[in-house]
C-alpha positions as CSV (number, residue, x, y, z in Angstrom):
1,X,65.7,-3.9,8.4
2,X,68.2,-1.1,8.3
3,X,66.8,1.5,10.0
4,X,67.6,0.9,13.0
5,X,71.3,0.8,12.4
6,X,70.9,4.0,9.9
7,X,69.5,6.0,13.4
8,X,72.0,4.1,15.7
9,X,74.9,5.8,13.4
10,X,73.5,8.8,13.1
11,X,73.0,9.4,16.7
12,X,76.6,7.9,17.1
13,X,78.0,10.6,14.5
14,X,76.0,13.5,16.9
15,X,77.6,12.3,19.5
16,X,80.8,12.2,18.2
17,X,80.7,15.7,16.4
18,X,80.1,16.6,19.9
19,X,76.1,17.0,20.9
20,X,75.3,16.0,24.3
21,X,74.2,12.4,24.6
22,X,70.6,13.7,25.8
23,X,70.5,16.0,23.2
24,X,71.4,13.8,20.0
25,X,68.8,11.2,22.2
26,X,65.9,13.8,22.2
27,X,66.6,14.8,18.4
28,X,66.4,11.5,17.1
29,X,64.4,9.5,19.2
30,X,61.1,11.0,17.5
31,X,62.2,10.8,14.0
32,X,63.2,6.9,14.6
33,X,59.7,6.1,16.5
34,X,57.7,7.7,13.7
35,X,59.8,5.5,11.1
36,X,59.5,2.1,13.2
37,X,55.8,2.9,13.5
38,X,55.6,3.3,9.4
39,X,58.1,0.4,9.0
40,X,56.0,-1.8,11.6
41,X,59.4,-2.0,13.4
42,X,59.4,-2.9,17.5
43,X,59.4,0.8,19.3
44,X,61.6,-0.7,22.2
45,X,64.4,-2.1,19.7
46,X,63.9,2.1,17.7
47,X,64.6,3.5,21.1
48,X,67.2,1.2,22.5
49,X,69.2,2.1,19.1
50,X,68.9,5.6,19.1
51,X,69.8,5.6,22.9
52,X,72.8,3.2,22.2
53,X,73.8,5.3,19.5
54,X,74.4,8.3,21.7
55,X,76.4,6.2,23.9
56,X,78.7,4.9,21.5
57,X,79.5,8.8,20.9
58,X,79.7,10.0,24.3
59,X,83.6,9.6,24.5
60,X,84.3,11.2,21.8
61,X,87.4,13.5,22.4
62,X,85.2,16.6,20.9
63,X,81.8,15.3,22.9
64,X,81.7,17.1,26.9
65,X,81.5,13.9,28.5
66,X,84.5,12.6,26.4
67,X,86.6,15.8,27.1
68,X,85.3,16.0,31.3
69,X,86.6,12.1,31.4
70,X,89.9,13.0,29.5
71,X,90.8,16.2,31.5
72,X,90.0,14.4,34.6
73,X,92.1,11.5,33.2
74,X,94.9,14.4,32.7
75,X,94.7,16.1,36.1
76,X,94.9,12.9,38.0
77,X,98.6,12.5,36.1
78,X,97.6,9.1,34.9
79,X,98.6,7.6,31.4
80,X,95.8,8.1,29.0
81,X,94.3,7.4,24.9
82,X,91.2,9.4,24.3
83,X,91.0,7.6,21.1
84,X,91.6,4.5,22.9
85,X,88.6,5.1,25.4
86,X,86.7,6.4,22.3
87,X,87.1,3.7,20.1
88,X,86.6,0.6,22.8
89,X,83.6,2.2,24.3
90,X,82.1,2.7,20.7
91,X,83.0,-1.4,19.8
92,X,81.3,-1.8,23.5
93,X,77.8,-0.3,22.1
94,X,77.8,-1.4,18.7
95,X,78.0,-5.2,20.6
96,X,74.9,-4.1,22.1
97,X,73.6,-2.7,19.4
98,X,74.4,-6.5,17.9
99,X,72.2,-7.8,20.9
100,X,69.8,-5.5,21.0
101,X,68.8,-5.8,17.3
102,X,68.8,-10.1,17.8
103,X,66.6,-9.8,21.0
104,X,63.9,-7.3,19.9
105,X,63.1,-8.2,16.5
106,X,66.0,-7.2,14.2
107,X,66.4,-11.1,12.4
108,X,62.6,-10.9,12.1
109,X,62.9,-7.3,9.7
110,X,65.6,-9.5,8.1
111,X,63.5,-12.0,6.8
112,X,60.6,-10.4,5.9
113,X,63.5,-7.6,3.8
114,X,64.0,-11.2,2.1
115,X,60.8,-12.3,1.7
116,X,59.6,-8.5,0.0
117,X,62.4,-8.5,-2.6
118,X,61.6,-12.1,-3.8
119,X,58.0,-11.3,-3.9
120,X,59.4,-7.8,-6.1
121,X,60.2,-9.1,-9.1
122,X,58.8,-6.4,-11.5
123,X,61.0,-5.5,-14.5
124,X,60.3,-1.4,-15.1
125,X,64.0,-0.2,-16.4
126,X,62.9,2.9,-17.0
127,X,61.3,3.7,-13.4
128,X,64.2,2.3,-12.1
129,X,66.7,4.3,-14.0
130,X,64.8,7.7,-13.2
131,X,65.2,6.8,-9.8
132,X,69.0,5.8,-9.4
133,X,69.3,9.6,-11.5
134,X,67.1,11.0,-8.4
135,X,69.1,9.3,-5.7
136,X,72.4,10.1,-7.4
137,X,71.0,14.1,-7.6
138,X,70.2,13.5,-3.8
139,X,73.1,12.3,-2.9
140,X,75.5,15.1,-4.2
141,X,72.9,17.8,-2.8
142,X,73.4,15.9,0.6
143,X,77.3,16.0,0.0
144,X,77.1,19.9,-1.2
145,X,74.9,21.0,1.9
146,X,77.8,19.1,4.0
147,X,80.8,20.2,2.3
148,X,79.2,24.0,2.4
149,X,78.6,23.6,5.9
150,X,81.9,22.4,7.4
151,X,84.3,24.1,5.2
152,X,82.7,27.1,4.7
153,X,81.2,27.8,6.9
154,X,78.0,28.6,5.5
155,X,74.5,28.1,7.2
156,X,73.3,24.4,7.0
157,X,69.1,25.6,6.9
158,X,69.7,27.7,4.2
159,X,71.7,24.9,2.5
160,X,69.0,22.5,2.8
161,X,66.2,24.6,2.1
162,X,68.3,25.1,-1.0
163,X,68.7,21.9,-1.7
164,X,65.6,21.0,-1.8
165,X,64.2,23.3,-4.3
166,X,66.8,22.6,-6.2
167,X,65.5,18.6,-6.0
168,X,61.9,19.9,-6.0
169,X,62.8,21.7,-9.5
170,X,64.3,18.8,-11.3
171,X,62.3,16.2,-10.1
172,X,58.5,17.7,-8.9
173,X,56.9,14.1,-9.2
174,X,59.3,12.8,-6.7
175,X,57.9,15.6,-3.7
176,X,54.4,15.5,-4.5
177,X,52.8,15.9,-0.7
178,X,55.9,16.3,1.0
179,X,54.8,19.2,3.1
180,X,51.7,17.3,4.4
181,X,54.4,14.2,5.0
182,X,56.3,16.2,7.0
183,X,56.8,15.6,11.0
184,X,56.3,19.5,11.8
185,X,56.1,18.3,16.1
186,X,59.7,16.8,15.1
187,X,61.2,19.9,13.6
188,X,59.7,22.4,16.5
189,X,61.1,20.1,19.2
């Protein structure tokens, strides 16, 4: 049920850091499709997310089509707010995003996120406890691999790669076929 916000804010974070609308669109657009066809989610509500997304980014003050609207904005001597145009085009497409989710399927992944959780009512502490310590791990590699990237500069491939042999290492049960799970068309393109 989340999914398609998760991609709609990742796209939306692209766009903002400064990728090209088109660009963030073309990354992301495969990796949503592939998870709304394993999630039985409707492909037109994936893409219109994704491509809403990168428009909530677009005028970003870092983001060319945010700096190109700004400069002419400048030039022209007229009173501007990048962050103003920024934020209210951002609120513009997540009220699409709103509409979009309604009309193509979003309350239907609602209810049936309801219906699964009442119909999981196993009781396996133990399971569950490994798990929270696996996402917990994940979690502060993700953070690490970030924090090593934008501060210090370091290279964010190497950092994953790292990452995940580190999470491969401690937990080997939890990336058991990984590789063959892998969307290698995704990562060339």
């Amino acid at each position: 049920a989340f999914v398609p916000w998760a991609m709609f804010l990742v796209t939306a974070m692209a766009t903002s850091a400064g990728a090209p609308g088109p660009a963030a669109t073309a990354m992301m657009a495969p990796v949503l499709l592939g998870l709304s066809k394993k999630y039985d989610i409707n492909s037109r509500l994936a893409g219109l997310m994704v491509a809403h997304g990168s428009c909530a980014g677009n005028f970003s003050p870092i983001n060319p089509l945010g700096a190109i609207v700004n400069g002419t904005v400048d030039r022209s001597g007229l009173p501007g707010n990048p962050i103003a145009v920024f934020a209210a085009n951002f609120i513009y497409n997540v009220m699409l995003g709103l509409v979009i989710y309604v009309s193509f399927g979003g309350v239907e992944l609602l209810r049936r996120r309801r219906r699964s959780q009442s119909v999981l009512t196993a009781n396996v502490p133990d399971a569950s406890t490994e798990m929270n310590l696996v996402r917990l791990v994940t979690l502060v590699c993700i953070v690490l691999a970030a924090v090593g990237a934008l501060v210090f500069r370091l290279d964010l491939g190497m950092l994953a790669v790292s990452a995940a042999v580190v999470l491969h290492l401690l937990f080997p049960s939890t990336s058991e076929g990984a590789p063959s799970k892998i969307g290698w068309p995704t990562i060339v393109l």
